[in-house]
PyMOL Python script that loads the backbone (N, CA, C, O; Angstrom):
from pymol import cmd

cmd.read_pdbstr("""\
ATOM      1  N   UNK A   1      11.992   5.364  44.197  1.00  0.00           N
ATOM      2  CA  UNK A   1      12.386   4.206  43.467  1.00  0.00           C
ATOM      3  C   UNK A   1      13.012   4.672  42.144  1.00  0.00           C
ATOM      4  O   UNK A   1      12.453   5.562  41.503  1.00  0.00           O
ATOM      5  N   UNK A   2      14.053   4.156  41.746  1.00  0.00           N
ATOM      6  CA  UNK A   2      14.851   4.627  40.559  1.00  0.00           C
ATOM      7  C   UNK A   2      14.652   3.765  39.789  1.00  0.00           C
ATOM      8  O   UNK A   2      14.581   2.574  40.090  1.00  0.00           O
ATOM      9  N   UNK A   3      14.477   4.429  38.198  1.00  0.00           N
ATOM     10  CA  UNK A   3      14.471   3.006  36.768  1.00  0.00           C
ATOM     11  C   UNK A   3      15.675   3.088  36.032  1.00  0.00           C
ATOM     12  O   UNK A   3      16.373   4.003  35.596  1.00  0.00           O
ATOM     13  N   UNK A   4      15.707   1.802  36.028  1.00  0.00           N
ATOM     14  CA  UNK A   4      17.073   1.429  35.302  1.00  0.00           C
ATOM     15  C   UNK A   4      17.038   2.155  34.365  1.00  0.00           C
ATOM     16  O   UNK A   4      15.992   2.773  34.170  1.00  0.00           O
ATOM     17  N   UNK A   5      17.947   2.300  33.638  1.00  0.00           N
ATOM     18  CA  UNK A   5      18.237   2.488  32.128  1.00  0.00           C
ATOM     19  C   UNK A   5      17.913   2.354  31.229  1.00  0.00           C
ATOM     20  O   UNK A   5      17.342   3.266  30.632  1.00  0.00           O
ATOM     21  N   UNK A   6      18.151   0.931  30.585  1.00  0.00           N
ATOM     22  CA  UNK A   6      17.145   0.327  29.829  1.00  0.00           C
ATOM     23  C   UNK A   6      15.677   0.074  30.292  1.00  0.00           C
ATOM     24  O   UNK A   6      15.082  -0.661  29.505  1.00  0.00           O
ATOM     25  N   UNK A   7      14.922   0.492  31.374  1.00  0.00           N
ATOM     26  CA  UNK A   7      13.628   1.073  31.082  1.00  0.00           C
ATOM     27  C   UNK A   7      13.474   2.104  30.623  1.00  0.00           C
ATOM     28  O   UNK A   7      12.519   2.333  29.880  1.00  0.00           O
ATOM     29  N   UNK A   8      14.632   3.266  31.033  1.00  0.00           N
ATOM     30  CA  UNK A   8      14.118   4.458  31.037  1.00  0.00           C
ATOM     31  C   UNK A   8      14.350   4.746  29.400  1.00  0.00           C
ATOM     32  O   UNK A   8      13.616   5.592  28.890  1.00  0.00           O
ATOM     33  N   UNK A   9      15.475   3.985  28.451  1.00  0.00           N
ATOM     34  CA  UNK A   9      15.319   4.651  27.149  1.00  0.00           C
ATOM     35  C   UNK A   9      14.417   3.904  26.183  1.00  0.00           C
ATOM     36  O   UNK A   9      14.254   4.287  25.024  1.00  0.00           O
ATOM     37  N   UNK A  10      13.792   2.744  26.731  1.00  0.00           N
ATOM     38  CA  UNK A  10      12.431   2.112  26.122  1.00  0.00           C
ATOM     39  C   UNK A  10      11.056   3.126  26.562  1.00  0.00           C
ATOM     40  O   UNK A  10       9.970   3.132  25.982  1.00  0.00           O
ATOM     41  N   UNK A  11      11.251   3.539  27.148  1.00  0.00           N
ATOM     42  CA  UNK A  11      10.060   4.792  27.466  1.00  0.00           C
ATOM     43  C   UNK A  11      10.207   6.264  26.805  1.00  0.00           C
ATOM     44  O   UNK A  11       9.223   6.937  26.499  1.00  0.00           O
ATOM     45  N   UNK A  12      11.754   6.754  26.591  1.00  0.00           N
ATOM     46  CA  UNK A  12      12.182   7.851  25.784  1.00  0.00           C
ATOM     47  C   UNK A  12      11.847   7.511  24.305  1.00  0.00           C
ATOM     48  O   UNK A  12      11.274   8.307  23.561  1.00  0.00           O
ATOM     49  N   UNK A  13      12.266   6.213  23.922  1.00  0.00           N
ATOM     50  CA  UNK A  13      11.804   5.353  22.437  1.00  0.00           C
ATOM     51  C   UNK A  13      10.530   5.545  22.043  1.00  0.00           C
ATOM     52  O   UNK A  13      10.307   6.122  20.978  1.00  0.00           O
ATOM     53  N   UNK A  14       9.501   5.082  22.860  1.00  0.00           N
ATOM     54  CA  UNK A  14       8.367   5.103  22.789  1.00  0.00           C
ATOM     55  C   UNK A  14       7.835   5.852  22.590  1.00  0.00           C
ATOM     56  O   UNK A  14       6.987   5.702  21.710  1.00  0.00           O
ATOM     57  N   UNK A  15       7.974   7.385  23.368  1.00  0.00           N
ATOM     58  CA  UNK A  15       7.228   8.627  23.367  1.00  0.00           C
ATOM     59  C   UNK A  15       7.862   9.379  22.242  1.00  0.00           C
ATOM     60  O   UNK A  15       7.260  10.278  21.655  1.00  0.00           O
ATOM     61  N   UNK A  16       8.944   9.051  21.975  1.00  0.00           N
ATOM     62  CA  UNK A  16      10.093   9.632  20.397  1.00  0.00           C
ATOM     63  C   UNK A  16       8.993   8.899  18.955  1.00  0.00           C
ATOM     64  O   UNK A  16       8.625   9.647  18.050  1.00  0.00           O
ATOM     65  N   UNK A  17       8.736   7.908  18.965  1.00  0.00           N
ATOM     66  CA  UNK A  17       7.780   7.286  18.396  1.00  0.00           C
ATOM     67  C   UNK A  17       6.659   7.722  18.049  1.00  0.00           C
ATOM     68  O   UNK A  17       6.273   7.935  16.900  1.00  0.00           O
ATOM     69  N   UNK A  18       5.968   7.906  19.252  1.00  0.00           N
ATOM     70  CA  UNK A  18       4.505   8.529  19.456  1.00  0.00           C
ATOM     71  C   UNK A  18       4.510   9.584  18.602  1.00  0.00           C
ATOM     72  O   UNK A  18       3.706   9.776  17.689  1.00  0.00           O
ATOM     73  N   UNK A  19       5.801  10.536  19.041  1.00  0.00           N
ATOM     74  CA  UNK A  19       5.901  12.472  18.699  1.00  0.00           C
ATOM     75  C   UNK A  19       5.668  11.984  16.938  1.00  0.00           C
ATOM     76  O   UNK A  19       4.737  12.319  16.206  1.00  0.00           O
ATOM     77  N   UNK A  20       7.084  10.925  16.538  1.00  0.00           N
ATOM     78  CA  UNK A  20       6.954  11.415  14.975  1.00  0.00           C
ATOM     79  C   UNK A  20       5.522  10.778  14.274  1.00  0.00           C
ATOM     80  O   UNK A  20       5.250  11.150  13.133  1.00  0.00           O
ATOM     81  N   UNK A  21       4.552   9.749  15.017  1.00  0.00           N
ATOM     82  CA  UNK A  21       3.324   9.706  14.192  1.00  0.00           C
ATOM     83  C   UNK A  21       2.301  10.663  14.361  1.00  0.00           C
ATOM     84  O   UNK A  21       1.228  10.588  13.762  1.00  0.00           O
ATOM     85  N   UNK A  22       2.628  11.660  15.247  1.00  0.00           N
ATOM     86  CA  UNK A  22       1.606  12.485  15.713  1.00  0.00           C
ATOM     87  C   UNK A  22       1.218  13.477  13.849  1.00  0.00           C
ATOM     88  O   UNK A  22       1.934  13.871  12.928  1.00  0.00           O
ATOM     89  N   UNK A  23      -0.133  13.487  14.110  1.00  0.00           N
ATOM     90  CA  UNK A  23      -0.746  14.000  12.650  1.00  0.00           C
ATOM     91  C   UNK A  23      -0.850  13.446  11.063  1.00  0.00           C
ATOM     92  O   UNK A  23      -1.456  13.908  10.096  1.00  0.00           O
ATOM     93  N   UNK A  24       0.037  12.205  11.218  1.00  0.00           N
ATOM     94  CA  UNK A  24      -0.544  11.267  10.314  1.00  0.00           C
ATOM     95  C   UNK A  24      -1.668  10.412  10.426  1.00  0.00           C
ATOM     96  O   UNK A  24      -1.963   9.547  11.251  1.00  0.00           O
ATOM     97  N   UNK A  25      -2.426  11.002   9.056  1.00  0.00           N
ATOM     98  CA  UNK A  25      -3.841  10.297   9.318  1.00  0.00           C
ATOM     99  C   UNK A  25      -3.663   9.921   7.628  1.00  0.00           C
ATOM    100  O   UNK A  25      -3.239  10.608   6.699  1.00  0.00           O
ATOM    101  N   UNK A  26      -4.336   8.114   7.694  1.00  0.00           N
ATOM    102  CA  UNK A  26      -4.170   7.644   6.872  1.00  0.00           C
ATOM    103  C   UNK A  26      -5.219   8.188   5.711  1.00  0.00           C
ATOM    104  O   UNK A  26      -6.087   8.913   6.197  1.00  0.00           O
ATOM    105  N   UNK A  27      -5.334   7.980   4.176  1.00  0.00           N
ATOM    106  CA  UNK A  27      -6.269   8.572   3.364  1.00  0.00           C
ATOM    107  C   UNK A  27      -7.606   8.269   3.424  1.00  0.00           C
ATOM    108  O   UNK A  27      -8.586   8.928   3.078  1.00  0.00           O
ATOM    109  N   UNK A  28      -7.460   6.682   4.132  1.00  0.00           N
ATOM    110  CA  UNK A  28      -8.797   5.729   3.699  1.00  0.00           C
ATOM    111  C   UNK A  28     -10.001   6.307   4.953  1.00  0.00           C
ATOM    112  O   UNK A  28     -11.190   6.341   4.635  1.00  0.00           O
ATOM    113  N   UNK A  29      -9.489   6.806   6.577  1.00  0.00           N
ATOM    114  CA  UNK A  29     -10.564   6.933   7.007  1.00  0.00           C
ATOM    115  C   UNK A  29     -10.797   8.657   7.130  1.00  0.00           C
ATOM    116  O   UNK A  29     -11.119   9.372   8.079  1.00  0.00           O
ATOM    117  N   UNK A  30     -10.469   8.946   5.686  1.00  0.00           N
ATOM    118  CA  UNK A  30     -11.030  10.549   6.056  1.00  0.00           C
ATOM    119  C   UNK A  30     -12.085  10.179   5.081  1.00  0.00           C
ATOM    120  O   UNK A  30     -11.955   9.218   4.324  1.00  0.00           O
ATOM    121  N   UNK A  31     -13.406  11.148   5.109  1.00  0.00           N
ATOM    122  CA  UNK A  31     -14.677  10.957   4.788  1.00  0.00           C
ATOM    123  C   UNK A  31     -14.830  11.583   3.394  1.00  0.00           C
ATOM    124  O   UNK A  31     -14.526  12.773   3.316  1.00  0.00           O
ATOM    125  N   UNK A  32     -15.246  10.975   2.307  1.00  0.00           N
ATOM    126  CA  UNK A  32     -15.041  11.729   0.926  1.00  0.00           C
ATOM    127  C   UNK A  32     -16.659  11.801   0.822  1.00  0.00           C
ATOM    128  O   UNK A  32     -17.348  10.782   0.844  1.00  0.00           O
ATOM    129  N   UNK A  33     -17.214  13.159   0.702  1.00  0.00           N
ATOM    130  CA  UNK A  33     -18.507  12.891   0.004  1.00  0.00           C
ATOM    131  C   UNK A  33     -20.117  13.238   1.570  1.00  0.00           C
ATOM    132  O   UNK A  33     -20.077  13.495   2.774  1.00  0.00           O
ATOM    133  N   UNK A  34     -21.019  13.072   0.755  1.00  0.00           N
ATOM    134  CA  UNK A  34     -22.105  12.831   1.719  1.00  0.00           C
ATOM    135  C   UNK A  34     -22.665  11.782   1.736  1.00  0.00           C
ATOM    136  O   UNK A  34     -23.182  11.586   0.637  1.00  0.00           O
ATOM    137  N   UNK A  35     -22.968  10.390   2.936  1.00  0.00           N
ATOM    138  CA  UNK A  35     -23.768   9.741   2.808  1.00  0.00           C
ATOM    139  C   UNK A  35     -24.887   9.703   3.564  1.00  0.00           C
ATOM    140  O   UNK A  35     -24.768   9.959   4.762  1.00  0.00           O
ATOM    141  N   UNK A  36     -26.287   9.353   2.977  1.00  0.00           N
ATOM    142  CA  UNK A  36     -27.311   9.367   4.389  1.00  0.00           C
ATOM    143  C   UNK A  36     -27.345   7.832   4.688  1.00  0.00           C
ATOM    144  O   UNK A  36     -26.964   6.890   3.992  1.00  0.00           O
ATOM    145  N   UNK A  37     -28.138   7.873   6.419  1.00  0.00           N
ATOM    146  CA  UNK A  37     -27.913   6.525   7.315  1.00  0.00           C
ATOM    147  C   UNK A  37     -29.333   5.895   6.302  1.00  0.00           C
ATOM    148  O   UNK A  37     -29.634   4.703   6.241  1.00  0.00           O
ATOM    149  N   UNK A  38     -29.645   6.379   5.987  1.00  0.00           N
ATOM    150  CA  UNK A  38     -31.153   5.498   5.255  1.00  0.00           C
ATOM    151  C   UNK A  38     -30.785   5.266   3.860  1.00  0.00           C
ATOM    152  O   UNK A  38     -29.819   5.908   3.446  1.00  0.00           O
ATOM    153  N   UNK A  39     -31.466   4.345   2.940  1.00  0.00           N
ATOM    154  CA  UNK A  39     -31.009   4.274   2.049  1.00  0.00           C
ATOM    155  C   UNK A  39     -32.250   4.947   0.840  1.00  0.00           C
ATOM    156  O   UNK A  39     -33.459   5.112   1.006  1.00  0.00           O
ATOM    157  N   UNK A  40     -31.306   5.256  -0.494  1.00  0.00           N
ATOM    158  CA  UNK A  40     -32.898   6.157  -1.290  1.00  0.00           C
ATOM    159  C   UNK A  40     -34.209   5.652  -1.235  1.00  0.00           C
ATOM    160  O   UNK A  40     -35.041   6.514  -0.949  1.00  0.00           O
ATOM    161  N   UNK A  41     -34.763   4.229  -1.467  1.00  0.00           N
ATOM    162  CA  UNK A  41     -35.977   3.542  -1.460  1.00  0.00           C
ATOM    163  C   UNK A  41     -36.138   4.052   0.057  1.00  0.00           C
ATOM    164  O   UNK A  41     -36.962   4.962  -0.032  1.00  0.00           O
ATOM    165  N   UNK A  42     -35.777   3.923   1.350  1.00  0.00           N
ATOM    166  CA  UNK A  42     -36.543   4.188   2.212  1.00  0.00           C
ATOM    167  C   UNK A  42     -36.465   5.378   2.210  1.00  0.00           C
ATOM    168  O   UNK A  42     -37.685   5.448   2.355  1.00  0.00           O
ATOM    169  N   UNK A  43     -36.078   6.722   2.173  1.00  0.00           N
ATOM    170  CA  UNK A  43     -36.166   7.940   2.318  1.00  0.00           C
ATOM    171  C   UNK A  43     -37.018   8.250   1.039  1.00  0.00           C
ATOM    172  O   UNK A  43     -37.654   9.278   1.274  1.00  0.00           O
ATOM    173  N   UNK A  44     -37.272   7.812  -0.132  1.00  0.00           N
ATOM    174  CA  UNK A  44     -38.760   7.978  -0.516  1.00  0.00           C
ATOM    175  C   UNK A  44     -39.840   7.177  -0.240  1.00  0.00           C
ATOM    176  O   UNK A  44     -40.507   7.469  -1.233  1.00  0.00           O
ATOM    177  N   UNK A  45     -40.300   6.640   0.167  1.00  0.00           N
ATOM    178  CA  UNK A  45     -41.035   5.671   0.765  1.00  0.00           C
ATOM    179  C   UNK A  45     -41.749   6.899   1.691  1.00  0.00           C
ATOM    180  O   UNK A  45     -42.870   7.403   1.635  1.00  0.00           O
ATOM    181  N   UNK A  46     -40.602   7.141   2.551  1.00  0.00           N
ATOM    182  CA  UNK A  46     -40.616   8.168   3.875  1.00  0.00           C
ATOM    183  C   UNK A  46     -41.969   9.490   3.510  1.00  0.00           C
ATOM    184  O   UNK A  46     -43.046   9.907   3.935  1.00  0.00           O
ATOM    185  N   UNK A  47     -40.805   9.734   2.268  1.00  0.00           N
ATOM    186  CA  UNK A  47     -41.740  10.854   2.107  1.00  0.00           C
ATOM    187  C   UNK A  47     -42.849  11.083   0.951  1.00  0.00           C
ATOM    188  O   UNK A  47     -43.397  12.159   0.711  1.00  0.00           O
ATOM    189  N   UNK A  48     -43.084   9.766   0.234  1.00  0.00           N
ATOM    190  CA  UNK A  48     -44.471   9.107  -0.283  1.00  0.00           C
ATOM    191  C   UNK A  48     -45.487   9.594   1.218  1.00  0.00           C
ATOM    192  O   UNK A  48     -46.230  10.567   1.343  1.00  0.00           O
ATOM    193  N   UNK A  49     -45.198   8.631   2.085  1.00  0.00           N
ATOM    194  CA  UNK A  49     -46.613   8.634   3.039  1.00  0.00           C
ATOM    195  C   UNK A  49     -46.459   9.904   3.935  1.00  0.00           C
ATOM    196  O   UNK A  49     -47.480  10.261   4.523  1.00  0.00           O
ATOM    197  N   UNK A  50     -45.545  10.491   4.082  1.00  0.00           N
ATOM    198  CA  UNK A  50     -45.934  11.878   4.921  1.00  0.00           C
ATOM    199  C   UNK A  50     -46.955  13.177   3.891  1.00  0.00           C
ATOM    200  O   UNK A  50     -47.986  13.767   4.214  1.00  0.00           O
ATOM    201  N   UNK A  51     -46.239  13.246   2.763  1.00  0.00           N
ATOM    202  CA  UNK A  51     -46.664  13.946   1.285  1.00  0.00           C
ATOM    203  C   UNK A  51     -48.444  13.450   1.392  1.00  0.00           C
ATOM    204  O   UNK A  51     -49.377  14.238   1.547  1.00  0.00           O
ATOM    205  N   UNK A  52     -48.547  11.997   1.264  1.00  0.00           N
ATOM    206  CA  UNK A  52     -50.283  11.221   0.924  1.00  0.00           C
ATOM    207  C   UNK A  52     -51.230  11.524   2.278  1.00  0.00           C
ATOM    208  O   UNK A  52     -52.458  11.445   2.308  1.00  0.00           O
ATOM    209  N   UNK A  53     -50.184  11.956   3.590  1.00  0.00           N
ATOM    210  CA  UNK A  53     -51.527  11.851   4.795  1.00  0.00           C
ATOM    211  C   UNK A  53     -51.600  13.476   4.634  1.00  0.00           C
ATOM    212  O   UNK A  53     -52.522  13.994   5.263  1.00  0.00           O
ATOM    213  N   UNK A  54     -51.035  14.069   4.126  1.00  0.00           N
ATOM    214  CA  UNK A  54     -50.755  15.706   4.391  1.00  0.00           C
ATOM    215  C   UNK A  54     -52.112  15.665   3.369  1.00  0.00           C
ATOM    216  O   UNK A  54     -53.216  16.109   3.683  1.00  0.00           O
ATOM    217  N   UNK A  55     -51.791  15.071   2.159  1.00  0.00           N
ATOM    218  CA  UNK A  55     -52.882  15.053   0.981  1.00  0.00           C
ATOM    219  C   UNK A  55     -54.537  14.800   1.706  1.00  0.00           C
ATOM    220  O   UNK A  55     -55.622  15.382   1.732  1.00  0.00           O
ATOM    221  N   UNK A  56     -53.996  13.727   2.164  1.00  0.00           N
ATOM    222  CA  UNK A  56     -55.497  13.021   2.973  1.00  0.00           C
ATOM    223  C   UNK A  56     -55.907  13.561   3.625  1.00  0.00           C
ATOM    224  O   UNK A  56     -57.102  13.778   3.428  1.00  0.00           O
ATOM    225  N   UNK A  57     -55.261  14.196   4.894  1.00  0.00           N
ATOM    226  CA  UNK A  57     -55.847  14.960   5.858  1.00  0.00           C
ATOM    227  C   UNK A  57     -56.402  16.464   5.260  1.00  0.00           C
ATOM    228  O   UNK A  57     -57.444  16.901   5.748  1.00  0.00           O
ATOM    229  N   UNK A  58     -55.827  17.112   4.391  1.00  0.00           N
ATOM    230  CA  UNK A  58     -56.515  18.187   3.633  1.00  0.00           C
ATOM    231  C   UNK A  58     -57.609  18.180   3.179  1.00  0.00           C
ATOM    232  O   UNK A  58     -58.439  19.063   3.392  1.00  0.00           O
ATOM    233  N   UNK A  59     -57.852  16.815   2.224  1.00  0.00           N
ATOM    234  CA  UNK A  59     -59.293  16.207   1.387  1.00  0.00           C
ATOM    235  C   UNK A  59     -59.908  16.042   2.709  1.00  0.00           C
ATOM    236  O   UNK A  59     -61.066  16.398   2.491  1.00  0.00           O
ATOM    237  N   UNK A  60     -59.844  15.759   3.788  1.00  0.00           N
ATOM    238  CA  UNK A  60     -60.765  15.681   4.765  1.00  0.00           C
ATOM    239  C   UNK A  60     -61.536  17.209   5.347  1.00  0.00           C
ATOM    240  O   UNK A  60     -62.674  17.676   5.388  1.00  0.00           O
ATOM    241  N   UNK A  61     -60.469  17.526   5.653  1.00  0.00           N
ATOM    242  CA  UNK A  61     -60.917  19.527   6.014  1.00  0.00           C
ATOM    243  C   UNK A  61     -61.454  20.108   5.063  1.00  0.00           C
ATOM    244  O   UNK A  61     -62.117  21.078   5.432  1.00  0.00           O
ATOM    245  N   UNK A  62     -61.453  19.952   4.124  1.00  0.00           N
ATOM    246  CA  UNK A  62     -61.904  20.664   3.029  1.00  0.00           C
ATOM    247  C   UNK A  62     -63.703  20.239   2.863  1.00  0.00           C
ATOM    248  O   UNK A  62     -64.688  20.972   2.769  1.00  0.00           O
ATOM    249  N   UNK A  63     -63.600  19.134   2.877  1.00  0.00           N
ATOM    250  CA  UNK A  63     -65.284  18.301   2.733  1.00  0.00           C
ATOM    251  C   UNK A  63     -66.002  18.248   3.519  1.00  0.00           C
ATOM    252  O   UNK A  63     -67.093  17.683   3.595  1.00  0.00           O
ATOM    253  N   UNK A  64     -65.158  19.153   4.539  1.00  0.00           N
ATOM    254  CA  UNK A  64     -65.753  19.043   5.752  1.00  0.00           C
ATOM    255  C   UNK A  64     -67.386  19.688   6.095  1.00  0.00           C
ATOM    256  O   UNK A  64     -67.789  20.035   4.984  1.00  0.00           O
ATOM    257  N   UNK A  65     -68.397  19.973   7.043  1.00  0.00           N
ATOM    258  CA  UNK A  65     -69.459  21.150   6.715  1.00  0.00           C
ATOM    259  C   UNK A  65     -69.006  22.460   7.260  1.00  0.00           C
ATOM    260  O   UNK A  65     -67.970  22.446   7.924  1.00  0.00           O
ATOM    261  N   UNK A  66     -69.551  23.452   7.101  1.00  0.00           N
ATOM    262  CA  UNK A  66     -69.133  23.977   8.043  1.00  0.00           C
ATOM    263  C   UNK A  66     -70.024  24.544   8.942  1.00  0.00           C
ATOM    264  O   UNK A  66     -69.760  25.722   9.181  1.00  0.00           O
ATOM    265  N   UNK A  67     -71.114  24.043   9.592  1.00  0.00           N
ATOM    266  CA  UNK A  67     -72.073  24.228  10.242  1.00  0.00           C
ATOM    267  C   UNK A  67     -72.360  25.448  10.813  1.00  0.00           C
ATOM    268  O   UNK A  67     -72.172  25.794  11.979  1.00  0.00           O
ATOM    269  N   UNK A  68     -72.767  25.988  10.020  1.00  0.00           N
ATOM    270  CA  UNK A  68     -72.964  27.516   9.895  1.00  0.00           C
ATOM    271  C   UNK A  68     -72.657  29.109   9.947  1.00  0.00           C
ATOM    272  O   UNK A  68     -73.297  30.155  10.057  1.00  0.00           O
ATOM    273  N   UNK A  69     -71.005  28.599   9.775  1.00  0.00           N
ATOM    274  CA  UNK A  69     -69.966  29.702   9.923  1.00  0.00           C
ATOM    275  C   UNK A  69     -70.672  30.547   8.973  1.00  0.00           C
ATOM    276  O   UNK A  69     -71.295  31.477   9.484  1.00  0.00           O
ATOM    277  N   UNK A  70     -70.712  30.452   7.888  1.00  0.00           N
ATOM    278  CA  UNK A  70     -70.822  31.409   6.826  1.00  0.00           C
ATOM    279  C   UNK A  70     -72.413  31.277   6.166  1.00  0.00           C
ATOM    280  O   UNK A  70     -72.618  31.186   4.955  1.00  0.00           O
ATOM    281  N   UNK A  71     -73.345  31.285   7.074  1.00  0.00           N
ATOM    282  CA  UNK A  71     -74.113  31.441   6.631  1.00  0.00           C
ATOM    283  C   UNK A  71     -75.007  32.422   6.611  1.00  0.00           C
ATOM    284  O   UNK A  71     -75.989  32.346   5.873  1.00  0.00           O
TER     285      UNK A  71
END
""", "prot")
cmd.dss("prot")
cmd.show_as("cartoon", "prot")
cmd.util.cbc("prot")
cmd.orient("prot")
């Protein structure tokens, strides 16, 4: 099956098109900076209660007896 003409230089257009945007990337979606997905109040929050059970669970081992290891 053969394409006319005027398909065939609307398809040469097109891909001539394509070539000259190839590697323009606009300023706005390149990434400036670091952000985290959490925000500061919850990422200390976070590590308030991991820091307090680490605390807690220590004060526990520690008070613990030690039923006659070292005696």
């Amino acid at each position: 099956m053969t394409t006319s003409r005027r398909l065939a230089d609307r398809k040469i257009a097109k891909f001539e098109k394509n070539i000259t945007k190839r590697g323009a990337v606009p300023e706005t979606s390149v990434k400036k900076g670091y952000e985290y997905p959490v925000g500061p109040i919850l990422l200390g929050f976070f590590v308030f209660v991991v820091i307090g059970s680490c605390k807690f669970s220590l004060s526990i081992i520690v008070n613990l007896p030690c039923y006659g290891f070292f005696d």
